[in-house]
gemmi code that builds the backbone of each chain (N, CA, C; Angstrom):
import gemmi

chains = {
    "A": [
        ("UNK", (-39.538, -4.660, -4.347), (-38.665, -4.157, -5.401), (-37.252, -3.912, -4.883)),
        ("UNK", (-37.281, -3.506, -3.226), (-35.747, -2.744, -3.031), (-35.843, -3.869, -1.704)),
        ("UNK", (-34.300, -3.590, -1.068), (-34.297, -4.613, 0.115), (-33.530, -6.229, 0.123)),
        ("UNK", (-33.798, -6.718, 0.744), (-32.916, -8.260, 0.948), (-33.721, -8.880, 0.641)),
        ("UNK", (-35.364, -9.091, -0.081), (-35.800, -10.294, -0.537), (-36.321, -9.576, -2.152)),
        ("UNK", (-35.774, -9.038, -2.273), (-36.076, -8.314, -3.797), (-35.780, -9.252, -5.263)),
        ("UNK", (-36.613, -9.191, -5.790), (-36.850, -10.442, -7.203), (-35.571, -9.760, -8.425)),
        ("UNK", (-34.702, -10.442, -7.629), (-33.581, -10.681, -8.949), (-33.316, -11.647, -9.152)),
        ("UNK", (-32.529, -11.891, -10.391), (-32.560, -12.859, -11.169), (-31.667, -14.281, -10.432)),
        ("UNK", (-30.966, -13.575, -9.749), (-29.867, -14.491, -8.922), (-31.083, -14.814, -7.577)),
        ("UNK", (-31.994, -14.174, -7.239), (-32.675, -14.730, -5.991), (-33.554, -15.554, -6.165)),
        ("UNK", (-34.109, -15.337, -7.733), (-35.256, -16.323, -8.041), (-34.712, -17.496, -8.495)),
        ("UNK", (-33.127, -17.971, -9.093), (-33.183, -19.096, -9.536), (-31.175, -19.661, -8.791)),
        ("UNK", (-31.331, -18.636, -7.771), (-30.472, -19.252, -7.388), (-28.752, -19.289, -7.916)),
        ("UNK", (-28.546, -19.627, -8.809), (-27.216, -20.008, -9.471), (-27.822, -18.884, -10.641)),
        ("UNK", (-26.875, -18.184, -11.296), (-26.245, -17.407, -12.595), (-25.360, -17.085, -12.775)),
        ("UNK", (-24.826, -17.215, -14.142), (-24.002, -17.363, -14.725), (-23.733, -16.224, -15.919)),
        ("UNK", (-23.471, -15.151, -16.025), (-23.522, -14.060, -17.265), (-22.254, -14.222, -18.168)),
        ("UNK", (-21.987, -14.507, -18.960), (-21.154, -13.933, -20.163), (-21.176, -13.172, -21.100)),
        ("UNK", (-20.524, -12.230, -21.253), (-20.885, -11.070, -22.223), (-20.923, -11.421, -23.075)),
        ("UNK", (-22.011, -10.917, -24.251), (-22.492, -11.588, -25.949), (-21.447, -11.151, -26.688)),
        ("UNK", (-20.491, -9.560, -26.517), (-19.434, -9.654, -27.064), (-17.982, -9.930, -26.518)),
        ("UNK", (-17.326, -10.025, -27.559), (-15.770, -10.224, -26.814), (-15.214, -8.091, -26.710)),
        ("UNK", (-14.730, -8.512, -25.557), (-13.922, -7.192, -24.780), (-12.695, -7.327, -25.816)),
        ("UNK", (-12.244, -6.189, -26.000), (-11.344, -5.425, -26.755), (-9.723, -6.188, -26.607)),
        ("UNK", (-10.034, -6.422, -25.194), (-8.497, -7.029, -24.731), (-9.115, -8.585, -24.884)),
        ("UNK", (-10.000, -8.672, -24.874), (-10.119, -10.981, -25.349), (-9.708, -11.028, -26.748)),
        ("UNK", (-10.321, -10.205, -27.633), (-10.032, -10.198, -28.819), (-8.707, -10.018, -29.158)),
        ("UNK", (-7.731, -9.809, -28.636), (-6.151, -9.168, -28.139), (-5.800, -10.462, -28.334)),
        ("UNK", (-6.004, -11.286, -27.160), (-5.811, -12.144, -26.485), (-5.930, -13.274, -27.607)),
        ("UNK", (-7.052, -13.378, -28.804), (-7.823, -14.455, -29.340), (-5.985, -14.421, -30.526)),
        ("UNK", (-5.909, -12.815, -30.761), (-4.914, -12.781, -32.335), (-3.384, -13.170, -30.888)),
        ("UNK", (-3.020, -12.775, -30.510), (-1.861, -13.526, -29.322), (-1.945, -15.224, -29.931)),
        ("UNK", (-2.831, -15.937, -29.411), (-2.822, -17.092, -29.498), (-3.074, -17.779, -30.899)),
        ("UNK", (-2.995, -16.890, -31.820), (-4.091, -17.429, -33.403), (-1.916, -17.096, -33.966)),
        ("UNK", (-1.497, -15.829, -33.703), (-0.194, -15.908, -33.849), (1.021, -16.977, -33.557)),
        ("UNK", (0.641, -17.080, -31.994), (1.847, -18.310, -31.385), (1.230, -19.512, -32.258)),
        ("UNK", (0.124, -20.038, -32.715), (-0.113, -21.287, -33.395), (0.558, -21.035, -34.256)),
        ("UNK", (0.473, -19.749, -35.615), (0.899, -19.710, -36.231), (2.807, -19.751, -36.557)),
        ("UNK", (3.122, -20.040, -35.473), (4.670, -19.585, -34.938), (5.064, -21.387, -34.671)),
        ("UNK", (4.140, -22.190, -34.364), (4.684, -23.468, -33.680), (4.368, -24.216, -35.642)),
        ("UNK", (3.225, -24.266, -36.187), (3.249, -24.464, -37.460), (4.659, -24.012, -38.218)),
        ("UNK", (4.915, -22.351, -38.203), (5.817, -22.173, -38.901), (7.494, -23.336, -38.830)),
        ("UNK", (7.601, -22.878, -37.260), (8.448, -23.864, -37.094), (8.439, -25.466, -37.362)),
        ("UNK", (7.672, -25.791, -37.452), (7.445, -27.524, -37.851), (7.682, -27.712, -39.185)),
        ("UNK", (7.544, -26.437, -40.014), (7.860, -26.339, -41.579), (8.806, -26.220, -42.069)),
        ("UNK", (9.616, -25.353, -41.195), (11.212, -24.942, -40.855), (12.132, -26.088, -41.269)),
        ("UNK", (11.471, -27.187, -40.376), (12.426, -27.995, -39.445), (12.668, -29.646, -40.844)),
        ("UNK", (12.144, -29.027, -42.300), (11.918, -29.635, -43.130), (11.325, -31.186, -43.252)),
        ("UNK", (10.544, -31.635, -42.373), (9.545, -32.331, -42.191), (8.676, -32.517, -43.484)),
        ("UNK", (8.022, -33.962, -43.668), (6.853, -34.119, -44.460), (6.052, -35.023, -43.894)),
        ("UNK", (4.634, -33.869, -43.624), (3.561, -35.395, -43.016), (2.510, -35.306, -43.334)),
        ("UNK", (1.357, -35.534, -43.147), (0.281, -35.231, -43.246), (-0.330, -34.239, -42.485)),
        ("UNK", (-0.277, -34.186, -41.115), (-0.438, -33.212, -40.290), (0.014, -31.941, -41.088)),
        ("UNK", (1.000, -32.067, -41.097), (1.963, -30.780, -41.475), (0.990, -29.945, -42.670)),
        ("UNK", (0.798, -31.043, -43.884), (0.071, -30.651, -44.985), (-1.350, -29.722, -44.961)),
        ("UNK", (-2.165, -30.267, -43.477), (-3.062, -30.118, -43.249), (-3.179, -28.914, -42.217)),
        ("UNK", (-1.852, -28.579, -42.093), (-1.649, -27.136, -40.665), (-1.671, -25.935, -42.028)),
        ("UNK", (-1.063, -26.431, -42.708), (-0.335, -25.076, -44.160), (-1.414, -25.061, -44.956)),
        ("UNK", (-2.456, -25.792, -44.793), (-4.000, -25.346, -45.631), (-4.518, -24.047, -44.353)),
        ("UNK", (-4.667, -24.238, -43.899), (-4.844, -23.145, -42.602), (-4.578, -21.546, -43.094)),
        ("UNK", (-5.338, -20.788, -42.149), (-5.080, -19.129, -43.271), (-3.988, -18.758, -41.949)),
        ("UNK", (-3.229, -18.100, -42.062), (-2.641, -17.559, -41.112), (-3.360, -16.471, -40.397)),
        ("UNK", (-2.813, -15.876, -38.970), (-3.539, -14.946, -38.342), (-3.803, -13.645, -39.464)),
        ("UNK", (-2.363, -13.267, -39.838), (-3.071, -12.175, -40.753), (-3.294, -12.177, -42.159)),
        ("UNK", (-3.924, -13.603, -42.419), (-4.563, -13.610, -43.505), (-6.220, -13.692, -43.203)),
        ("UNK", (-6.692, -14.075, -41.830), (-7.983, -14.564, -41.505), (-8.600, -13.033, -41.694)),
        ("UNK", (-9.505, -12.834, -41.541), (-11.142, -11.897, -41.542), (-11.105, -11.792, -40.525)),
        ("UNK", (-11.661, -9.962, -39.726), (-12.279, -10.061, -37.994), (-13.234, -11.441, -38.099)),
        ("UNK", (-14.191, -11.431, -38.810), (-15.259, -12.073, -38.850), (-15.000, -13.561, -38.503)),
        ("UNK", (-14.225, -13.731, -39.475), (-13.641, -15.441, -38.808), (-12.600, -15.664, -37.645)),
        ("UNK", (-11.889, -14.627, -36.929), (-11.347, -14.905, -35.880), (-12.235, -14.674, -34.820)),
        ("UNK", (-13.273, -14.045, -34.676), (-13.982, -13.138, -33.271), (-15.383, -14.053, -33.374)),
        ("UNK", (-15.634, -15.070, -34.348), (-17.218, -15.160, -34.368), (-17.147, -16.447, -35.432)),
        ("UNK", (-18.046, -17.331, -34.907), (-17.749, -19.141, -34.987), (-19.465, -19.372, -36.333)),
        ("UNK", (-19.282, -19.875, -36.845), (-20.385, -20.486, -37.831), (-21.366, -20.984, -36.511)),
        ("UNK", (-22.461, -20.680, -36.361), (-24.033, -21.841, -35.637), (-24.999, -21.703, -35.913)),
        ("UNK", (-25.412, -22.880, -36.341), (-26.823, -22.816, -37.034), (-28.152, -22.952, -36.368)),
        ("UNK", (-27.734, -22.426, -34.992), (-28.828, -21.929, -33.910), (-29.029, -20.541, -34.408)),
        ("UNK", (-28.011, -19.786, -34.191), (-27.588, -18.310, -33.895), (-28.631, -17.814, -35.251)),
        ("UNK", (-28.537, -16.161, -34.958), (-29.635, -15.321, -35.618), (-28.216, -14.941, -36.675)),
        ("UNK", (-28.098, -14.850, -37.939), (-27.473, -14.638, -39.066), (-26.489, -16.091, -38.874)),
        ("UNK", (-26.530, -16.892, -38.593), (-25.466, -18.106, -38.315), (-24.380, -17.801, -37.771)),
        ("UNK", (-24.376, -17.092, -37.315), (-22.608, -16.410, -36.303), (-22.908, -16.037, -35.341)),
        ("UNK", (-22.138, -16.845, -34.518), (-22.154, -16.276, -32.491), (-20.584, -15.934, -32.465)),
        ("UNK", (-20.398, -15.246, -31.257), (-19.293, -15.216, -30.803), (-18.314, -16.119, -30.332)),
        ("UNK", (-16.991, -15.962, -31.115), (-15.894, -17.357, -30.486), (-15.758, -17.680, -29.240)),
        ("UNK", (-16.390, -16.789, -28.057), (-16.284, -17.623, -26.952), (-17.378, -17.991, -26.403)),
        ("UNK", (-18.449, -18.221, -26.899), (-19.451, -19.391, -26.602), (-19.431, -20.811, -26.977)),
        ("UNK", (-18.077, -20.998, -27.897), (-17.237, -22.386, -27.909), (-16.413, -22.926, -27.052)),
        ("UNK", (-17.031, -23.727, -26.681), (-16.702, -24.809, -25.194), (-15.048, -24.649, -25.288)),
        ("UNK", (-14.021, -24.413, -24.783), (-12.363, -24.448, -24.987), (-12.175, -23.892, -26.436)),
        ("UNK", (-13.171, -23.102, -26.673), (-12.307, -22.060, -28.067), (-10.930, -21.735, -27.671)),
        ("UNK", (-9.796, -21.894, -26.464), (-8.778, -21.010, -26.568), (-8.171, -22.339, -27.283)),
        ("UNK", (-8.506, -23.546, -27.487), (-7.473, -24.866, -27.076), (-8.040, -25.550, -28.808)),
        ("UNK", (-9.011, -24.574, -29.458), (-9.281, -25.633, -30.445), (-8.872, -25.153, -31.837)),
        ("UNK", (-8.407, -25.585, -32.836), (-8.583, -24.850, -33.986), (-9.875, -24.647, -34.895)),
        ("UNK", (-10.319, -23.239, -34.956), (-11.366, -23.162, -35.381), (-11.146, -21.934, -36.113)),
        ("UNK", (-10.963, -21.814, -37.566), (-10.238, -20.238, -38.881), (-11.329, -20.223, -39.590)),
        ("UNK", (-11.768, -21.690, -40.229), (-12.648, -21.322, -41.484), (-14.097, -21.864, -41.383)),
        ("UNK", (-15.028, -21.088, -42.186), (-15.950, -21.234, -41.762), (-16.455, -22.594, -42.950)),
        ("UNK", (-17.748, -22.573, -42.940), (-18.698, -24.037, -43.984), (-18.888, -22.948, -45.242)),
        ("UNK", (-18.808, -23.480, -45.994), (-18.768, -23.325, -47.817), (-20.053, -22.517, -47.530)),
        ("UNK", (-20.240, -20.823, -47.996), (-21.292, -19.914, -48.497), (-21.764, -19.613, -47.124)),
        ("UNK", (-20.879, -19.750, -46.005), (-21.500, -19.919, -44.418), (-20.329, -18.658, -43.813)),
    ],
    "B": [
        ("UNK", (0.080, -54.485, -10.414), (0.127, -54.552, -12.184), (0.402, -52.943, -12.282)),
        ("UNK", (-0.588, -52.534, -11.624), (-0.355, -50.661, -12.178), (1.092, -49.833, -12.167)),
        ("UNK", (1.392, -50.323, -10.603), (2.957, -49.990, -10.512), (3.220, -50.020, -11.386)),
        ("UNK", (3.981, -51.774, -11.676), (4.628, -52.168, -12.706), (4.341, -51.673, -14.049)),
        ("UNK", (3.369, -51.443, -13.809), (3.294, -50.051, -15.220), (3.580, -49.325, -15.376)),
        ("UNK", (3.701, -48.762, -14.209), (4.477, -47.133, -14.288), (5.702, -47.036, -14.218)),
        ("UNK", (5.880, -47.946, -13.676), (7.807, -48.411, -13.363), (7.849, -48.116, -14.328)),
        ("UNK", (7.601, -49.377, -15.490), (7.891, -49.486, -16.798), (7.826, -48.093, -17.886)),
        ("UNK", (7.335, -47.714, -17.336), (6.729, -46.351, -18.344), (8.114, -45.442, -17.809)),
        ("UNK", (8.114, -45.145, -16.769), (9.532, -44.524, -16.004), (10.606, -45.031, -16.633)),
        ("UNK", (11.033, -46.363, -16.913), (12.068, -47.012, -17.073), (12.625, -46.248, -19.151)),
        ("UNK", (11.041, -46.672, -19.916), (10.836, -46.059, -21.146), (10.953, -45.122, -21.419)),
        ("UNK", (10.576, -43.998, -20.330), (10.712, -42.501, -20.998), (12.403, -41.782, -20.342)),
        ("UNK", (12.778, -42.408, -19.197), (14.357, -42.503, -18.804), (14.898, -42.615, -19.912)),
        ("UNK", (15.010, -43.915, -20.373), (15.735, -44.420, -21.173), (15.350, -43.906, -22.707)),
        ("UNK", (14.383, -43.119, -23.041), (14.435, -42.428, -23.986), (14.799, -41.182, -23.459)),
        ("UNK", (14.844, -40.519, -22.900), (15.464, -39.200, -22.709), (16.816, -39.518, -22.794)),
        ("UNK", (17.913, -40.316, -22.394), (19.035, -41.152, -22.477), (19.450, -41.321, -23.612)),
        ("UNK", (18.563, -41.755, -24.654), (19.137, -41.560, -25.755), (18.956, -40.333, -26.411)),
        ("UNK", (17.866, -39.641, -26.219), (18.009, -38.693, -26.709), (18.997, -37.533, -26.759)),
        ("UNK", (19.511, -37.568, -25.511), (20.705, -37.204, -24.757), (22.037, -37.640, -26.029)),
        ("UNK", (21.884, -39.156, -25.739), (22.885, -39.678, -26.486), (23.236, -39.477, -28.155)),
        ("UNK", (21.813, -39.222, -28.620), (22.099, -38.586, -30.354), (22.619, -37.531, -30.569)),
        ("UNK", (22.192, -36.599, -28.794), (22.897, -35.307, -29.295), (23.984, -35.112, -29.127)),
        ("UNK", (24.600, -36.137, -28.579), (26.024, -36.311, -27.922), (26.997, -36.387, -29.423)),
        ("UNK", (26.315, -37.188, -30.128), (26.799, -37.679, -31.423), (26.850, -36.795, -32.140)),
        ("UNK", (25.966, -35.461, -32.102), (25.356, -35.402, -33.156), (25.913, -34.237, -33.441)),
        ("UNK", (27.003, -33.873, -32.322), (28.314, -32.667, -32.522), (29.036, -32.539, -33.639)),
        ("UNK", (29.506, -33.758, -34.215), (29.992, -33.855, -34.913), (29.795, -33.757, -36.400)),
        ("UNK", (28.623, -34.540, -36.251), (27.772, -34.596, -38.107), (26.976, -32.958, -38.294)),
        ("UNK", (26.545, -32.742, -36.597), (25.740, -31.399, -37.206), (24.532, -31.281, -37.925)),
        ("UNK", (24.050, -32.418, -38.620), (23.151, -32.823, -39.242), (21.645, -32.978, -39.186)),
        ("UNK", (21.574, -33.321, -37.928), (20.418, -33.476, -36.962), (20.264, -32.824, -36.282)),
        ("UNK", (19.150, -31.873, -35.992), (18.459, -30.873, -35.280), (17.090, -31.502, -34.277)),
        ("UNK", (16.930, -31.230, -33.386), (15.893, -31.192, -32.297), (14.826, -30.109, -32.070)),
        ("UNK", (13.610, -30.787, -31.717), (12.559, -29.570, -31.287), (12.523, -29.893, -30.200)),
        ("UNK", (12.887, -28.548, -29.405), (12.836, -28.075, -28.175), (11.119, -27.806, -28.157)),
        ("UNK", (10.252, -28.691, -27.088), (9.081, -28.539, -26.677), (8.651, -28.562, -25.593)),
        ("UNK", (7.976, -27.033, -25.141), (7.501, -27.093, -23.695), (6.204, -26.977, -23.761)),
        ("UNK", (5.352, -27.402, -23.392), (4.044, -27.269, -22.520), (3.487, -26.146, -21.852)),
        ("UNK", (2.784, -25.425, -22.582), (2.688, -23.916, -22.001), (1.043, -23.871, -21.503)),
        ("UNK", (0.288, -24.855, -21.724), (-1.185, -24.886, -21.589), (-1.598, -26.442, -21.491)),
        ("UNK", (-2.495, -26.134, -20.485), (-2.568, -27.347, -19.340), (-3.813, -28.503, -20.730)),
        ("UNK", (-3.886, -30.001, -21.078), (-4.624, -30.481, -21.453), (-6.507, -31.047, -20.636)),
        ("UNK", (-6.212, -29.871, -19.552), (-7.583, -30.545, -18.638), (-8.626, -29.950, -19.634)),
        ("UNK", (-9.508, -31.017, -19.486), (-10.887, -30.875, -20.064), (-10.824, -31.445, -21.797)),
        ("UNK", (-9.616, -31.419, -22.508), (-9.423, -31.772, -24.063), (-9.844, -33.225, -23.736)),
        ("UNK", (-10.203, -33.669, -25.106), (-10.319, -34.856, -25.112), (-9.171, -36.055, -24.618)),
        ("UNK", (-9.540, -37.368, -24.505), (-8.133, -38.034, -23.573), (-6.867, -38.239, -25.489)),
        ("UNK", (-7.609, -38.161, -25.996), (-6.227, -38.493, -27.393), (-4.971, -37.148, -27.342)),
        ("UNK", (-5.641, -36.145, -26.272), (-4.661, -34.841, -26.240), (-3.804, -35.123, -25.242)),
        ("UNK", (-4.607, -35.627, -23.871), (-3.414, -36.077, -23.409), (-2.460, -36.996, -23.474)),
        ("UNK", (-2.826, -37.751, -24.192), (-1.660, -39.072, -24.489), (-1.111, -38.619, -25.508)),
        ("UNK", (-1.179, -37.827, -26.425), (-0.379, -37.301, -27.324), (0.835, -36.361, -26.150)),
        ("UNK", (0.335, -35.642, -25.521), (1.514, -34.937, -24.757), (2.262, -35.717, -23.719)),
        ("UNK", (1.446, -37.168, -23.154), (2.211, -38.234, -22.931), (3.696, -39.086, -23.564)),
        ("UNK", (2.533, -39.246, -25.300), (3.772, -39.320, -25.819), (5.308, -38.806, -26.135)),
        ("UNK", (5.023, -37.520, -26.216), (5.936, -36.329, -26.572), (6.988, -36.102, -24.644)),
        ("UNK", (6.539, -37.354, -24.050), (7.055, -37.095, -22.747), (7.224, -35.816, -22.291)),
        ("UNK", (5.897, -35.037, -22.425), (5.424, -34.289, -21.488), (4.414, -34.541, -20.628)),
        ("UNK", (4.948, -34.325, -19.054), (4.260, -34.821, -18.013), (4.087, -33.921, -17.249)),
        ("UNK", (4.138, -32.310, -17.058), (3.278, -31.494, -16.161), (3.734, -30.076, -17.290)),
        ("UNK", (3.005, -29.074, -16.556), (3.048, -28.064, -17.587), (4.544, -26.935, -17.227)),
        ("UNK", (4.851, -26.416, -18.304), (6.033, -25.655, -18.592), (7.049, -26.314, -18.649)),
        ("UNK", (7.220, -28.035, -18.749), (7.906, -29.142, -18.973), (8.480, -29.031, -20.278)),
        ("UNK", (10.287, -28.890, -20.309), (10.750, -29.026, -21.620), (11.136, -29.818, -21.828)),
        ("UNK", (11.523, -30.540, -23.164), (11.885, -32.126, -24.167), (12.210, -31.843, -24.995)),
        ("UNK", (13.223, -32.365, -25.529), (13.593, -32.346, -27.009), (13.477, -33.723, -27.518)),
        ("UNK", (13.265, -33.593, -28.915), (13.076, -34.818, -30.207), (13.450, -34.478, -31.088)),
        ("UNK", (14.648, -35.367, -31.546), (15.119, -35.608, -32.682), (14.169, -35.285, -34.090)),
        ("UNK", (14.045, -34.401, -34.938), (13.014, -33.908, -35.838), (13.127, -35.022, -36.406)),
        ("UNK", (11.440, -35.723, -36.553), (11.102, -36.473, -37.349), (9.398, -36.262, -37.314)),
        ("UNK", (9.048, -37.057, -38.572), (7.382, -36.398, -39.336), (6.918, -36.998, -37.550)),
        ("UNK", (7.150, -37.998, -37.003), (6.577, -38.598, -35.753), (6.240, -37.771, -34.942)),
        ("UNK", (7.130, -36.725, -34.531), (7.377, -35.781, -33.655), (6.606, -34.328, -34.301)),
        ("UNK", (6.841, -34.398, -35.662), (6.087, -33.206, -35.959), (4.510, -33.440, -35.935)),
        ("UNK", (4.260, -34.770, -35.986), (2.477, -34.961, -35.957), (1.959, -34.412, -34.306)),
        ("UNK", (2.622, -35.336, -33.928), (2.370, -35.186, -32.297), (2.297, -33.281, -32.003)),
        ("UNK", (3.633, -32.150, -32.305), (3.927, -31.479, -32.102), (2.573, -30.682, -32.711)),
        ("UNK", (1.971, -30.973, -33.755), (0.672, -30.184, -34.675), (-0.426, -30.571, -33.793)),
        ("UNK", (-0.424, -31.786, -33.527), (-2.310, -31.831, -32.998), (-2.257, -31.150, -31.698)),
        ("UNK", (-0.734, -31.023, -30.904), (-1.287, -29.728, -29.630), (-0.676, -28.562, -29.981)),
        ("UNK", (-0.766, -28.169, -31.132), (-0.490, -26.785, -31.465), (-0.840, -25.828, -30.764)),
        ("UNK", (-2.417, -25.995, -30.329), (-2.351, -24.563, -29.674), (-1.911, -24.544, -28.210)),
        ("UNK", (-1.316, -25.665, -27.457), (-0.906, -26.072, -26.163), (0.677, -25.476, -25.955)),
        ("UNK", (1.811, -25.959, -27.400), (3.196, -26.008, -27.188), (3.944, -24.921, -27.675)),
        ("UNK", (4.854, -24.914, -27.040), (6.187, -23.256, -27.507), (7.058, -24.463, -28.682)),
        ("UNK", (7.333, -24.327, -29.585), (8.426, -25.387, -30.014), (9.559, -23.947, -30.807)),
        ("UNK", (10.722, -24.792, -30.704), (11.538, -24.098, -30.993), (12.508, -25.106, -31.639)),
        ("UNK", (13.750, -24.836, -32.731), (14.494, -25.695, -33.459), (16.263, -26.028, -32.804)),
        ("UNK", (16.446, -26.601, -31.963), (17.914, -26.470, -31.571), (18.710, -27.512, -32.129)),
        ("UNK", (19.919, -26.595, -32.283), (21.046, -27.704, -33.170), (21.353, -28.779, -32.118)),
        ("UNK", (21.459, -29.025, -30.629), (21.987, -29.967, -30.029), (20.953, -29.826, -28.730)),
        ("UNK", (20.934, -31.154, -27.626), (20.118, -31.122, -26.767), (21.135, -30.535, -25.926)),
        ("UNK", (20.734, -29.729, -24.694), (21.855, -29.007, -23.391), (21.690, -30.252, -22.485)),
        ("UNK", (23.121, -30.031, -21.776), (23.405, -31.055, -20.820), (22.882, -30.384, -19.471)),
        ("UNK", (22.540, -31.494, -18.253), (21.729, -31.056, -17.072), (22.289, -29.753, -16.493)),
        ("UNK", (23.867, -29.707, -16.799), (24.450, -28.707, -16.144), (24.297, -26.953, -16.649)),
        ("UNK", (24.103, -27.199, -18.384), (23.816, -26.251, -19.025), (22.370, -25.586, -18.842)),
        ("UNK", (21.280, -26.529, -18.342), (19.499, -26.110, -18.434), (19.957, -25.792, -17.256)),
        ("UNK", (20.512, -26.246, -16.070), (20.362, -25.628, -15.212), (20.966, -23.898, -14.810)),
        ("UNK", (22.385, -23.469, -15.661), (23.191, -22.477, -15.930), (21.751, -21.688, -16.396)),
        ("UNK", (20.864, -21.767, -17.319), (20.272, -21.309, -18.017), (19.079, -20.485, -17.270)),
        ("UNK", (18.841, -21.310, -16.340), (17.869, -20.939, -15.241), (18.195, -20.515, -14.093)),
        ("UNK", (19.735, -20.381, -13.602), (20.098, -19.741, -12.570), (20.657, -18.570, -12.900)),
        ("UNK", (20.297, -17.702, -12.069), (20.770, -15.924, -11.803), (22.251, -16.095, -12.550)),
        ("UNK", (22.597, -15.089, -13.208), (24.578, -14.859, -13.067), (25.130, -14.947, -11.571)),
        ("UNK", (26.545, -15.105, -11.421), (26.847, -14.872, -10.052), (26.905, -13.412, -9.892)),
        ("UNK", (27.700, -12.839, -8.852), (27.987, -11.840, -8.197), (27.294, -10.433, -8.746)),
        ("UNK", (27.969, -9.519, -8.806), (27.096, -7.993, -8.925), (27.640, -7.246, -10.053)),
        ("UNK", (27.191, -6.568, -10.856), (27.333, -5.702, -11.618), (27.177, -3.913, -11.205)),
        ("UNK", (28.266, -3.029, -11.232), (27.525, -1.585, -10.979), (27.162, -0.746, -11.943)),
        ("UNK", (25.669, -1.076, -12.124), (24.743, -0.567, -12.881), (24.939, 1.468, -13.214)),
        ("UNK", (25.130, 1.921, -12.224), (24.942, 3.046, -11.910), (25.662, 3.562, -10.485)),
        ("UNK", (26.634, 4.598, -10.458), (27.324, 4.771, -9.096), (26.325, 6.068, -8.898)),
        ("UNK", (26.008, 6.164, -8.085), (25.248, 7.190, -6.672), (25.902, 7.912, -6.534)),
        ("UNK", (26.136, 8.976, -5.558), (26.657, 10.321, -5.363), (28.236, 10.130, -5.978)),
        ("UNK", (28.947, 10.921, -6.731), (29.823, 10.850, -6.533), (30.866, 11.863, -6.279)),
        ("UNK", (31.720, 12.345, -5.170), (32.484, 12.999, -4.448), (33.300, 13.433, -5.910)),
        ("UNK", (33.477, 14.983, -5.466), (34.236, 15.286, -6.459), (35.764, 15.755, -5.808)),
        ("UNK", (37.133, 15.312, -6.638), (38.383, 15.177, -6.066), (38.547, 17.021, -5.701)),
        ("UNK", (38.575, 17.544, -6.919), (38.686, 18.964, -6.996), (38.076, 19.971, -6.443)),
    ],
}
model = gemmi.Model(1)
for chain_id, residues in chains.items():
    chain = gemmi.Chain(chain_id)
    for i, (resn, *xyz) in enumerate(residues, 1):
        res = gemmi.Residue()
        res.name, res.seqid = resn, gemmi.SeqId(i, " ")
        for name, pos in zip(("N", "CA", "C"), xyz):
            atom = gemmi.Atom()
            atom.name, atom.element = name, gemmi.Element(name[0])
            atom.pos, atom.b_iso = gemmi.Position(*pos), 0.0
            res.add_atom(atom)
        chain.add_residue(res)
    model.add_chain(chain)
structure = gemmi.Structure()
structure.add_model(model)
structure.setup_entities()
C-alpha cells in the first residue's frame, strides 16, 4: 500500500495523463479573452466595408456577450451523460470556432 | 526543382510586398484605400494544412509577423478563416521600413521622471 512499489495508477500502467473534468476559473477567463479578440478581428473585417461570404457567415455568429455560460464553457457530445462535456476535451478548442450548439441540443 | 520553388515564391511574395508598398505610396493622395494591418499571434501547428496555406497566402511566414493588404473581400476571406489565430487592425497607409522600425525602437536619450533629494537654497 505505502513505499516505492505501491499500486498507483501511474505504476500500474505506466504513462497518465489527468485533465480536470472542469474548466478552472482562470481557463474560463481565458476561453471569454479569446471568444472577445475573435469577436474584435470579425468586427474589424466589417468595419473595413467588405462583402463576402465569409464575412456573411462570421456575422451569423453570436457574439461573446451574446453567447450562454453553457455554450461558451461546454461543447454538444453525443457520448457525454446529458450531451455536454466540457470545451476543453475538444482537440484545439482554443484554435476552432465552436458558439452554437445542434437544433433542441 | 524545390529551390527553384522557393526562389520563386521569395521572388512573389518580395515583389508583392513591393507593391504593396507601392499602392500605399499612391495611395497618399486619393486617401481612399485603406489596409489591414495583420499579425500572427498564434502558431498554425497541428490545424489542418488549408490553415496553413491560408496564412501562407496572407504572406505570413513565422509568428508575430506583420503584413498589410490592400482591403479586399480576398483578404477579408483569408483574414476570417484564421480568425482565431490574427490581431487585424485598419490602417490608412502601409509604414515605411524606417517608420516600423522607429516604432519598435526605445525613444532616444532620458527623461527626468522624478528629481531625488532636493537641496534647499534657503
Amino acid at each position: 500500500m505505502f513505499g516505492t512499489f505501491r499500486s498507483t495508477l501511474v505504476a500500474q500502467s505506466g504513462l497518465l495523463w489527468k485533465s480536470p473534468f472542469r474548466l478552472s476559473t482562470t481557463r474560463k477567463a481565458n476561453i471569454r479573452k479569446r471568444l472577445k479578440a475573435v469577436d474584435e478581428v470579425i468586427r474589424v473585417v466589417a468595419d473595413s466595408g467588405v462583402q463576402c461570404k465569409a464575412l456573411d457567415e462570421a456575422q451569423t455568429l453570436p457574439t461573446e456577450s451574446e453567447m450562454s455560460p453553457r455554450d461558451k464553457y461546454t461543447v454538444f457530445s453525443r457520448h457525454a451523460v446529458g450531451y455536454r462535456k466540457s470545451m476543453h476535451k475538444v482537440p484545439k478548442f482554443t484554435k476552432k470556432t465552436i458558439r452554437t450548439s445542434p437544433e433542441g441540443f | 526543382m524545390r529551390t527553384l520553388f522557393i526562389q520563386l515564391r521569395r521572388f512573389v511574395s518580395t515583389s508583392a510586398a513591393a507593391s504593396a508598398r507601392a499602392t500605399a505610396s499612391t495611395s497618399d493622395t486619393s486617401t481612399s484605400t485603406s489596409f489591414y494591418k495583420v499579425t500572427l499571434k498564434r502558431s498554425t501547428i497541428g490545424l489542418a494544412s488549408t490553415y496553413r496555406a491560408a496564412t501562407r497566402t496572407l504572406r505570413l511566414n513565422r509568428l508575430h509577423q506583420t503584413v498589410y493588404h490592400p482591403i479586399s473581400p480576398t483578404a477579408a476571406g483569408l483574414i476570417l478563416k484564421l480568425k482565431e489565430l490574427l490581431k487585424v487592425e485598419i490602417v490608412k497607409r502601409v509604414p515605411t521600413r524606417e517608420e516600423e522600425r522607429a516604432e519598435r525602437s526605445p525613444p532616444k536619450g532620458y527623461r527626468v521622471v522624478k528629481k531625488g533629494r532636493q537641496e534647499t537654497l534657503f
